[in-house]
C-alpha positions in Angstrom: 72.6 -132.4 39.1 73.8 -135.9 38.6 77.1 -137.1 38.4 76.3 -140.5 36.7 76.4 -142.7 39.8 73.6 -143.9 41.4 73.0 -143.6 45.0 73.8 -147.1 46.6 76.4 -148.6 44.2 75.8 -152.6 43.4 79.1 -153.0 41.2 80.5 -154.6 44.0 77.9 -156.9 45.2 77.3 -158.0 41.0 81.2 -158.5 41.0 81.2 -161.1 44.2 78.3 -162.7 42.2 80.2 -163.7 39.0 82.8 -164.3 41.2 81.1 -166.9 43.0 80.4 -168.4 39.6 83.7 -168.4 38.2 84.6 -170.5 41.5 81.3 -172.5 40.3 83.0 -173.2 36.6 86.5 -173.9 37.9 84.6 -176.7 40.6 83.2 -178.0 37.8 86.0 -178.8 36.1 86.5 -180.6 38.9 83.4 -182.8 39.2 83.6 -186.6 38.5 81.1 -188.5 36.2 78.4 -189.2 38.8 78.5 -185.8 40.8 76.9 -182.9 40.5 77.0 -179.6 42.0 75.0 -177.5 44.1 74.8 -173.2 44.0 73.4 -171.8 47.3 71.8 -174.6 48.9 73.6 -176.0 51.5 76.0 -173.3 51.1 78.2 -171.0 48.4 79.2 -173.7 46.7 78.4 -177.5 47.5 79.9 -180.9 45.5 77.5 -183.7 46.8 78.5 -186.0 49.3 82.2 -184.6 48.9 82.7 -181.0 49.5 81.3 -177.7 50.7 83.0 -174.5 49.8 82.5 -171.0 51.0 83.5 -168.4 49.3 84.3 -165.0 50.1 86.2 -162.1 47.8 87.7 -158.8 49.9 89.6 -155.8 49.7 93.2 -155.9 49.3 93.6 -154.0 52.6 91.1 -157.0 54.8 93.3 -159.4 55.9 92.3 -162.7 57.2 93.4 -162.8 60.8 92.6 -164.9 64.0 89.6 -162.9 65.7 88.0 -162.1 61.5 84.4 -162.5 61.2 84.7 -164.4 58.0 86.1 -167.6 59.8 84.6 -167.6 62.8 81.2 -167.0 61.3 82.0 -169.8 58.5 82.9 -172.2 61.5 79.5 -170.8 63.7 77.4 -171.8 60.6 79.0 -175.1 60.3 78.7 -176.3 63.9 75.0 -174.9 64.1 72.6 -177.3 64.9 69.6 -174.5 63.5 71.0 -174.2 60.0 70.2 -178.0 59.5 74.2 -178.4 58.5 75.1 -182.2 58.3 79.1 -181.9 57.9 78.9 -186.1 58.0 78.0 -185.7 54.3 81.1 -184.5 53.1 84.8 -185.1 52.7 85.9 -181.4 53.4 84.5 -178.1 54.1 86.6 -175.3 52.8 86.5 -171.6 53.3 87.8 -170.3 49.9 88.8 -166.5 50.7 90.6 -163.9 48.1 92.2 -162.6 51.6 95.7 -163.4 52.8 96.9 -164.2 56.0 97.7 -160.9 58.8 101.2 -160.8 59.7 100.5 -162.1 63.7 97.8 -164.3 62.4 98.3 -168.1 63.9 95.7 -169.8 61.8 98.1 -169.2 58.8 99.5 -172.5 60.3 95.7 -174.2 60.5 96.5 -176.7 57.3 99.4 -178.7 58.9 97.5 -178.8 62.2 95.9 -182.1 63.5 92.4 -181.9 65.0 93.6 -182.0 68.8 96.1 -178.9 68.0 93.2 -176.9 65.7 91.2 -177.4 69.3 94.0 -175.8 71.3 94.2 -173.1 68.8 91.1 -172.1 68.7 90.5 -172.3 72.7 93.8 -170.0 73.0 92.6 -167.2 70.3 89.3 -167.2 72.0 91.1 -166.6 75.7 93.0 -163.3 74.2 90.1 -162.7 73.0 88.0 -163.0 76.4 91.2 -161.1 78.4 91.1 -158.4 75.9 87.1 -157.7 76.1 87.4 -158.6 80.1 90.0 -155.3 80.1 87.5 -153.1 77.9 84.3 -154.0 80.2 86.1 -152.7 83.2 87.4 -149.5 81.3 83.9 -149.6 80.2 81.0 -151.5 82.0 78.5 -150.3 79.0 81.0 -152.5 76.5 79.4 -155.2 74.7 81.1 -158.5 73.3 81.7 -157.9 69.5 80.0 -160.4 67.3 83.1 -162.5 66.5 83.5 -163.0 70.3 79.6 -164.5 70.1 80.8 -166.4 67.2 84.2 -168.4 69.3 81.7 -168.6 72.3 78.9 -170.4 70.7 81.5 -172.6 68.2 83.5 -173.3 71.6 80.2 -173.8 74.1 81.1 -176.9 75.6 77.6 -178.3 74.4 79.2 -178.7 71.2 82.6 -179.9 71.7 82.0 -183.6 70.6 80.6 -182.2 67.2 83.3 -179.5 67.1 86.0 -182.2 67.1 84.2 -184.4 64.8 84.0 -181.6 62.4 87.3 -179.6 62.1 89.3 -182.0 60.8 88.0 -181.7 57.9 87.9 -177.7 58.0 90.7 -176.7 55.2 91.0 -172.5 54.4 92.1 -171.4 50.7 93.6 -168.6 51.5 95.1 -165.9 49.0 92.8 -167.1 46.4 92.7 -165.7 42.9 90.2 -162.2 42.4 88.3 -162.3 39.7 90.2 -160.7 37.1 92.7 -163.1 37.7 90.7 -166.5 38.3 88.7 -165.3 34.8 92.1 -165.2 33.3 93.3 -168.5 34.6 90.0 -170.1 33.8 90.7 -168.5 30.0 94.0 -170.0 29.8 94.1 -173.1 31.3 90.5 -174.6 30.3 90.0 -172.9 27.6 92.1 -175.2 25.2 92.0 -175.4 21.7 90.0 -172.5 20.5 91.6 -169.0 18.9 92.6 -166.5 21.2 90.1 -164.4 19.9 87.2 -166.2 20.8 88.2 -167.4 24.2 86.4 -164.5 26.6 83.1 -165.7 24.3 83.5 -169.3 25.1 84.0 -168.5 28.8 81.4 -166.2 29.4 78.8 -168.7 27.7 80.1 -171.5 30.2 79.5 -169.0 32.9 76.1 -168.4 31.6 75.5 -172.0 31.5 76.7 -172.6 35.2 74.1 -169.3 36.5 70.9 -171.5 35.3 68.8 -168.6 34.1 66.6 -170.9 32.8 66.0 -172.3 36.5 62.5 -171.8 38.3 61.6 -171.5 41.5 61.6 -174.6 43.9 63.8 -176.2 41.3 67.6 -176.9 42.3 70.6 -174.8 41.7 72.4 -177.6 40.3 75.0 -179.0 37.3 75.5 -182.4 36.9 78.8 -183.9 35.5 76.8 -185.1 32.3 75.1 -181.6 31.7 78.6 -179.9 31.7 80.2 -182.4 30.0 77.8 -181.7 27.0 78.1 -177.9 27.2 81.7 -178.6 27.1 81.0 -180.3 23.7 78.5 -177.7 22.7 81.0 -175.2 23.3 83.7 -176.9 21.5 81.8 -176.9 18.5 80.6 -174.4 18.4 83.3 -172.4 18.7 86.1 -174.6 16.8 84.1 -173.7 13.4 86.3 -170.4 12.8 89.3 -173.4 12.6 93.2 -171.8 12.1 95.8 -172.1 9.5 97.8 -174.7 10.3 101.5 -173.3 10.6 103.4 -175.1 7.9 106.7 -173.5 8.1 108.4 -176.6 8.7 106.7 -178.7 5.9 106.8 -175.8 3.2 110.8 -176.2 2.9 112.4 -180.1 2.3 116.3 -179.9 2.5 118.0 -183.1 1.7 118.2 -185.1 4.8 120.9 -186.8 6.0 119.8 -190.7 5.8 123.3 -192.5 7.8 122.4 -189.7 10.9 119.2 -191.4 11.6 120.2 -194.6 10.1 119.6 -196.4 13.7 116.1 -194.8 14.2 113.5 -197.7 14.3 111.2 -196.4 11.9 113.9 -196.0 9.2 114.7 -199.6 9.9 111.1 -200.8 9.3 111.6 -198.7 5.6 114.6 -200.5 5.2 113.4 -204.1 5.9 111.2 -203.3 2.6 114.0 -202.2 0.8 112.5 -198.9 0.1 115.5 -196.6 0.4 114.6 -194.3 -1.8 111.2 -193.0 0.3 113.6 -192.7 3.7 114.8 -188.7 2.9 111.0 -187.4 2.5 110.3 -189.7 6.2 113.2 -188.1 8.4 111.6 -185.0 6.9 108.3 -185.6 7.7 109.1 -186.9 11.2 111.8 -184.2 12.0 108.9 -181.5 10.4 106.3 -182.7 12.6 108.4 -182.6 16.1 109.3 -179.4 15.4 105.8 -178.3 14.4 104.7 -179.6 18.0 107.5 -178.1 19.9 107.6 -174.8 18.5 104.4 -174.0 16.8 102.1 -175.7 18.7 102.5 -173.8 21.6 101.8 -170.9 20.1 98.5 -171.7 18.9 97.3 -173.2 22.6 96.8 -176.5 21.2 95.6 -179.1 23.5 98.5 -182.0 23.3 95.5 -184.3 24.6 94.2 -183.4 20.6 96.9 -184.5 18.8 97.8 -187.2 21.1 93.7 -188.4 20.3 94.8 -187.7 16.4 98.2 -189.9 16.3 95.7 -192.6 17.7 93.1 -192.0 15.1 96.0 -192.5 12.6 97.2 -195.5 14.3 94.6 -197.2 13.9 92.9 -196.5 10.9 96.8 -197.7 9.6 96.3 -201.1 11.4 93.2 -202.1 9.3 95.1 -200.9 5.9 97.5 -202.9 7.1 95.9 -206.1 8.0 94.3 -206.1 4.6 97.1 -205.5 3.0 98.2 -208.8 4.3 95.3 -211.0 3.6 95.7 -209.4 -0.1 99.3 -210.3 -0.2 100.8 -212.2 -3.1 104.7 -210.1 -3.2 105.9 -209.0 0.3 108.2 -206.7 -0.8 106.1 -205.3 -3.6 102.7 -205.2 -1.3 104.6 -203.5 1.6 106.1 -200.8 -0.8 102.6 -200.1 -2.2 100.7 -200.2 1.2 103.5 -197.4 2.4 102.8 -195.2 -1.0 99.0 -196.0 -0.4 99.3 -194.8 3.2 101.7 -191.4 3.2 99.4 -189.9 -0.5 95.8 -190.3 1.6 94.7 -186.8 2.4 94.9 -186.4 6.0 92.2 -185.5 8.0 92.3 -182.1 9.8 93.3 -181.9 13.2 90.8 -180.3 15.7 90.8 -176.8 15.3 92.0 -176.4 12.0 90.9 -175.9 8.8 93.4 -178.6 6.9 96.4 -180.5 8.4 99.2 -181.6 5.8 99.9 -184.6 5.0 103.3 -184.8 6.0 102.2 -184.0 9.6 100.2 -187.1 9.6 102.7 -188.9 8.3 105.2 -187.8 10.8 103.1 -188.7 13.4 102.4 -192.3 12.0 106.5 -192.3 12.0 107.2 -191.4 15.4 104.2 -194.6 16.4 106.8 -196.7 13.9 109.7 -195.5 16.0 108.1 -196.5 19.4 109.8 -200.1 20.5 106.1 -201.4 22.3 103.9 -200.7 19.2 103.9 -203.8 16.7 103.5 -200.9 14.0 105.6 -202.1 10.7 105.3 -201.5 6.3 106.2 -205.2 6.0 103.1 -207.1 5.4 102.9 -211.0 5.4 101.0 -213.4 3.5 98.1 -215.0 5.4 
C-alpha cells in the first residue's frame, strides 16, 4: 500500500533548482546596462567578463570545513585545463555556499588572505591531509585517497602552480548564505518595492519565471541581458501597480490652526511673505508639516519606494517652473500675478503618485513647499516682468 511518497524523492533537488534561480534574480539586480548574464554555461551562475559564481545550498548539519568537497572541487574545476575554464575573463570567482564555516576550519580566514598566504594555506591543509591518509595506508595498505585528497593533489600539482597563483586571488567564498526561504523573503522585501503586500509573492514568482527562460530552445543561451530585465521590471511594475492603495490621509483630513511666528524663519514662508500673501501661510505650514509626517510615518508602512516620491517632487518641480516662467512673461502686477500663480498652482488636481489610486492635493503642495524651503533651488511665487 502506498504511503503518498514516491520512491526516490526530487523535492530536494527542485528546491536547489529555484534556489539557484533566486541567486539568478538577486544577480540581476545586480547587472549593469551592457551586461548580461549567463545560467549553466560556464558555470552555476556567470556575469560576463566580470564574475562567476557557484552556488551550492546544504544541510544545516554540513559545515564547510578545510578538507570539504565543495571547495576543493569548485577550485579543481577552476584550475582545470579540460573544462575549457578561462578565469582571465573575469573579475572574481565566487563560491556562494548556504554552509557556514566548521569550528577548526582555517579557510574561514581565506577573504583577508593575500594570494602568497592563500598558497601557504592551501599547501598546509593538503600536508594534514597527506599525514593523515599516510597513517591510514599503513593501518591499512588496501586504503585509497578520498576524492578531496585527488581534488588538493591535482589543484596543487606543481604543473599548475603558475596558473594556481594567477587565479586565487581572485577566489572569494560567500559563506553562510541565505536558504531559500530566507533569500525569497529578502528578495520580497527589499526589491519588491512599491507594490501591496498582497501581491508581492506574485510579482516575484513571475520575475523568477522570467529569469528560468522556458521559452528557451535548445542550442540557444541561457542568458538575461540588462535591457531584457530592465523591461520585465517595467512589465512587472505595471502590471502589478494597477490594484493602486488608498493613500493614507490621516494627516491632511484634520487642519488645526497653525502657529505662523513658529515657522516664521522657514524659507518657504518667506517666499509667501515677499508676495504679501499672509493670509494663505496657515493652510502652507499645514500642508508642509502634513506631508513630512505622511512620509515619515505612513509611508513606511505601505513599502513605498522613497526613489518614487523623490521622482514625483521632481515631476512637480518642474512642471511648476514652466507655470512659472509664463507667469512672468504674462506679467503686468507683480504682486497680483504672483498671488494668482500661487492660487493657480496649490487648486490644480494633483496627479497620483505611483501606486496609488489619488494623491491629495495638499501632499503635492507640501512637497512643492519643502523644494521652496531648500536654499540651492531658485524656486520662488514672486514673478517678474520680462
Amino acid at each position: 500500500m502506498s504511503n503518498g511518497r514516491t520512491r526516490q524523492d526530487a523535492t530536494a533537488s527542485t528546491r536547489g533548482t529555484i534556489y539557484h534561480l533566486c541567486v539568478a534574480v538577486q544577480k540581476c539586480y545586480e547587472l549593469r546596462q551592457g551586461q548580461k548574464l549567463l545560467i549553466e554555461e560556464l558555470g552555476d551562475i556567470t556575469i560576463e567578463n566580470k564574475q562567476q559564481i557557484e552556488v551550492k545550498q546544504y544541510s544545516d548539519k554540513d559545515n564547510l570545513t578545510d578538507g570539504h568537497h565543495n571547495f576543493w572541487n569548485t577550485l579543481r574545476n577552476w584550475i582545470d585545463d579540460e573544462k575549457k575554464f578561462d578565469h582571465t575573463l573575469y573579475t572574481s570567482l565566487v563560491l556562494h555556499t548556504t554552509q557556514k564555516f566548521g569550528p577548526k576550519t582555517t579557510i574561514s580566514e581565506w577573504n583577508d588572505l593575500d594570494p602568497d598566504k592563500r598558497l601557504r594555506l592551501l599547501s598546509h591543509i593538503n600536508e594534514k591531509a597527506e599525514a593523515e591518509y599516510k597513517k591510514a595506508k599503513d593501518a591499512n595498505p588496501k586504503k585509497n585517497a578520498s576524492a578531496v585528497l585527488k581534488h588538493q593533489r591535482f589543484v596543487l600539482d606543481s604543473s599548475r602552480e603558475s596558473k594556481l597563483k594567477d587565479l586565487i586571488g581572485k577566489v572569494w567564498i560567500e559563506a553562510r548564505t541565505k536558504k531559500l526561504p530566507d533569500l525569497y523573503e529578502e528578495l520580497k522585501q527589499d526589491r519588491v518595492r512599491g507594490i501591496l503586500s498582497g501581491k508581492k509573492d506574485d510579482y516575484l514568482n513571475s520575475l523568477i519565471g522570467f529569469v528560468s527562460r522556458a521559452d528557451k530552445t535548445a542550442g540557444e543561451r541561457w542568458e538575461i541581458t540588462y535591457e531584457a530585465f530592465e523591461a520585465k521590471l517595467g512589465d512587472l511594475n505595471a502590471t502589478y501597480n494597477k490594484e493602486t492603495r488608498i493613500f493614507p490621509r490621516q494627516h491632511f483630513s484634520f487642519q488645526e490652526s497653525a502657529d505662523s511666528s513658529m515657522v516664521c524663519d522657514y524659507l518657504f514662508i518667506r517666499k509667501i511673505k515677499d508676495i504679501k500673501y499672509d493670509e494663505v501661510i496657515c493652510d502652507a505650514i499645514h500642508d508642509h508639516e502634513a506631508t513630512i509626517s505622511t512620509i515619515q510615518e505612513e509611508f513606511s508602512k505601505y513599502a513605498v519606494d522613497p526613489l518614487s516620491v523623490e521622482e514625483y517632487a521632481n515631476d512637480i518641480e518642474k512642471r511648476f517652473k514652466a507655470d512659472y516662467r509664463k507667469a512672468c512673461r504674462r506679467c503686468s502686477d507683480e504682486f497680483a500675478d504672483s498671488k494668482d500663480l500661487y492660487d493657480e498652482t496649490v487648486a490644480k488636481q494633483s496627479l497620483p503618485l505611483s501606486g496609488f489610486g489619488d494623491t491629495p492635493d495638499g501632499f503635492r503642495n507640501g512637497l512643492l513647499h519643502q523644494r521652496m524651503d531648500t536654499p540651492d533651488t531658485d524656486l520662488k511665487w514672486k514673478v517678474q516682468r520680462k
